[in-house]
N, C-alpha and C positions, 0 to 999 in steps of 0.2 A: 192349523197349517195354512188355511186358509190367509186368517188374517195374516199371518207372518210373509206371506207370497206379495200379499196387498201393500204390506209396510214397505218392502223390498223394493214395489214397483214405485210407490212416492218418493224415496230416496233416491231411485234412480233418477226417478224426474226431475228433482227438485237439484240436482247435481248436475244433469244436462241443461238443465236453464242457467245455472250457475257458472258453466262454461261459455255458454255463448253468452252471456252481458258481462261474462269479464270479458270475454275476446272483443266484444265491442266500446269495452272499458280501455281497453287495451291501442285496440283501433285510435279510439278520438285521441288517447295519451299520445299517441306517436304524430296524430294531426296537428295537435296542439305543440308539439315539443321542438319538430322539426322542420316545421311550416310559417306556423303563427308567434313564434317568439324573437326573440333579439338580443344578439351577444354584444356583452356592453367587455369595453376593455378592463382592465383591472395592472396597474403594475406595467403595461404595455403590452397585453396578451391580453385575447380574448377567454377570460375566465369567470365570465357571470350570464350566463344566461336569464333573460328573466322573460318570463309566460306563466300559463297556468297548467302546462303538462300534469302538474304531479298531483293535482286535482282528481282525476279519475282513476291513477293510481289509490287513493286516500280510500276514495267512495269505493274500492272492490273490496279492502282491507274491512270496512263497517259493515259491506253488505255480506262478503261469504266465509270474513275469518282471515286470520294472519297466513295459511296454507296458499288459497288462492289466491290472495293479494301480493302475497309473494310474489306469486311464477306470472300474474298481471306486468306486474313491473321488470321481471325478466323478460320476459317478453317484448313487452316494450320499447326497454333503452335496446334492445338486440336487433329488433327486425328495421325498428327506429333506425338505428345507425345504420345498418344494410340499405334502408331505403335513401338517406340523408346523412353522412358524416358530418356535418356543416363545416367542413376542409379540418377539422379535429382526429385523432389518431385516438382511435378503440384503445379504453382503459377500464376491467374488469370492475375496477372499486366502484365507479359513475353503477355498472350494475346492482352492483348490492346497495347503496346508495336507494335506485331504484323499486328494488324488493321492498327495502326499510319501512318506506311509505306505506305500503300495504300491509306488511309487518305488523308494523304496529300500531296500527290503527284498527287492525285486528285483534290482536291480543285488547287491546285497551275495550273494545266495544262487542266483543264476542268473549274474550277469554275473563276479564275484569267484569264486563258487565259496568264501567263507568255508567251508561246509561239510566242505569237502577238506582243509583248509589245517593244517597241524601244529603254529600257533601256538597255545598255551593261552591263552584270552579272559577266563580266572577275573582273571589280574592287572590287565589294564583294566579289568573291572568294578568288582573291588575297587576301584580310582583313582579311577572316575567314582561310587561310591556315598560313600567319603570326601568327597568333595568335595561332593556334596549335602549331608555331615554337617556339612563345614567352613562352607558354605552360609549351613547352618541354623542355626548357632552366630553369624555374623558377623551376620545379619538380626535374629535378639533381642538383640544388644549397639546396632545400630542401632535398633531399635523401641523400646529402653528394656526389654524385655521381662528383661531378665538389665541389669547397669549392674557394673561395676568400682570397690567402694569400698575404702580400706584393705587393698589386697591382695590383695585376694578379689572372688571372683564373688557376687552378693546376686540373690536370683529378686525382681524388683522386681512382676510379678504374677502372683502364687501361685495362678491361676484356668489358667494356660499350663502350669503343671507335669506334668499329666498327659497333655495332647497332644506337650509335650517329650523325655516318659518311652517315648512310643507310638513317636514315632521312631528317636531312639537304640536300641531294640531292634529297628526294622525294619530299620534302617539295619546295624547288624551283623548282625542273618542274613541279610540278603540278600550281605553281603561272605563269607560263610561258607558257605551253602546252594549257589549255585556249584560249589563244590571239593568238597563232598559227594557232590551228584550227577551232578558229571561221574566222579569217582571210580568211584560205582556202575553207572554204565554204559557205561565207557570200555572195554567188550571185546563189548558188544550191536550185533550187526549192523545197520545201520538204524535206527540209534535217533541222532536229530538231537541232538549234546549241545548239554548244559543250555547253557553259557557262548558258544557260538555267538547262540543266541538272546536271552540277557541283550545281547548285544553287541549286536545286530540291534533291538531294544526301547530300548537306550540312547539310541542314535544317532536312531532315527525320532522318541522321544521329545521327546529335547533340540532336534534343529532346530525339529522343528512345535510342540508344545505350548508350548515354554518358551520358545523363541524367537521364528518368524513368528506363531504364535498372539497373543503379548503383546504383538509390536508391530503385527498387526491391529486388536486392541482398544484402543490406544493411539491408533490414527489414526481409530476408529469415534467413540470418545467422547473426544478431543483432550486426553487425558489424558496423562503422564507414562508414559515405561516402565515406570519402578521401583513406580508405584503398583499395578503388578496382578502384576510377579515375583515379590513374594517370598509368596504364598499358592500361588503355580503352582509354585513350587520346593518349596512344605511337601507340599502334593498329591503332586506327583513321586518325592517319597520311599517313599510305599506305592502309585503307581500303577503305580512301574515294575516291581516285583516280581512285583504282578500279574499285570500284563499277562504278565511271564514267563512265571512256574508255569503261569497258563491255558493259553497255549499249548503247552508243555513238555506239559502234559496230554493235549491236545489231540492232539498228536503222538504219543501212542500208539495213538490208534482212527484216526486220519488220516493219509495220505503226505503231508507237508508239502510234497515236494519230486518230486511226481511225473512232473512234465513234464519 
């Protein structure tokens, strides 16, 4: 009876700690989201946000499970928007959207157990960051941005060259940077490898942002899908790395995976 009283009282504990660093999970989310970031146009509407909000959303999802990383992210994009609409009109999906991040990055690293798991994550990323590049290559033959004359590829405008330059270079280290540092720390006790987490970033990425995101936006301003993808796909190429390395960083002053 005893010990059952005693277990009782650690789970209590360990669920009240688990509420207040999400709520200050929650906190930084809304500082970061609606303070420190920047709405880029898209289409002629402002429909791309890019910061690192959804960061600490990520980190409640690894740290206390898909449940709390949830209601982190409700939380959130709600008290977020109450404090800052950024002159935007309240639209429920941006919330789930929100949860997602914690979602699943829960299930992926509490309910899966990714972290356990013996398969090397380097080769799907590598997969899923070509394919951004393939992506990106396909959208400037479509935009006119690159055009196929005589054989040859021609930079049709030569103003997109160095934003094209920036990716392709991101776009390979991050297919490269992976295998590096799972390398480097593939014998470190506790130490979350790198390609776990690119996986876990990929995935929460590509559903919310580039998917239920753009077709949120899509049904806000009854616009076309395609007309806000492919700036959210250019984004994505240096967002997602990001969001990595930071938490990858992160991960070393922090238990990612404590509960």
């Amino acid at each position: 009876m005893q010990e059952n009283k005693q277990r009782m009282q650690k789970k209590r504990t360990i669920s009240t700690s688990a509420i207040v660093k999400a709520a200050l999970l929650a906190t930084i989310s809304i500082v970061l989201t609606r303070f420190l970031s920047l709405m880029l146009v898209l289409g002629g509407l402002p429909a791309l946000r890019v910061g690192v909000g959804s960061i600490p959303l990520i980190m409640s999802g690894m740290m206390f499970g898909p449940v709390v990383g949830g209601i982190t992210g409700v939380v959130a994009d709600i008290v977020g928007y109450m404090i800052n609409p950024m002159g935007g009109t309240y639209f429920p999906g941006f919330t789930v959207s929100a949860a997602l991040y914690g979602v699943i990055a829960g299930i992926l690293f509490k309910t899966f157990k990714i972290q356990n798991m013996k398969i090397n994550f380097n080769l799907v990323n590598a997969v899923v960051m070509a394919l951004f590049g393939v992506g990106l290559f396909v959208l400037m033959l479509s935009s006119d941005t690159l055009i196929f004359e005589g054989g040859k590829f021609i930079m049709n405008d030569t103003s997109a060259l160095p934003v094209i330059v920036l990716m392709v270079l991101v776009t390979a280290l991050f297919i490269a940077i992976p295998f590096a540092m799972s390398s480097r720390f593939k014998n470190k006790i506790g130490q979350l490898n790198f390609d776990k987490i690119a996986f876990a970033v990929n995935i929460t990425y590509v559903i919310n942002a580039l998917l239920l995101n753009t077709l949120w936006l899509s049904i806000m301003f009854d616009k076309g899908f395609m007309v806000f993808l492919p700036g959210r796909v250019i984004a994505a190429v240096i967002t997602i790395p990001l969001y990595t390395l930071i938490i990858f960083t992160l991960g070393k002053f922090v238990n990612l995976l404590e509960q």
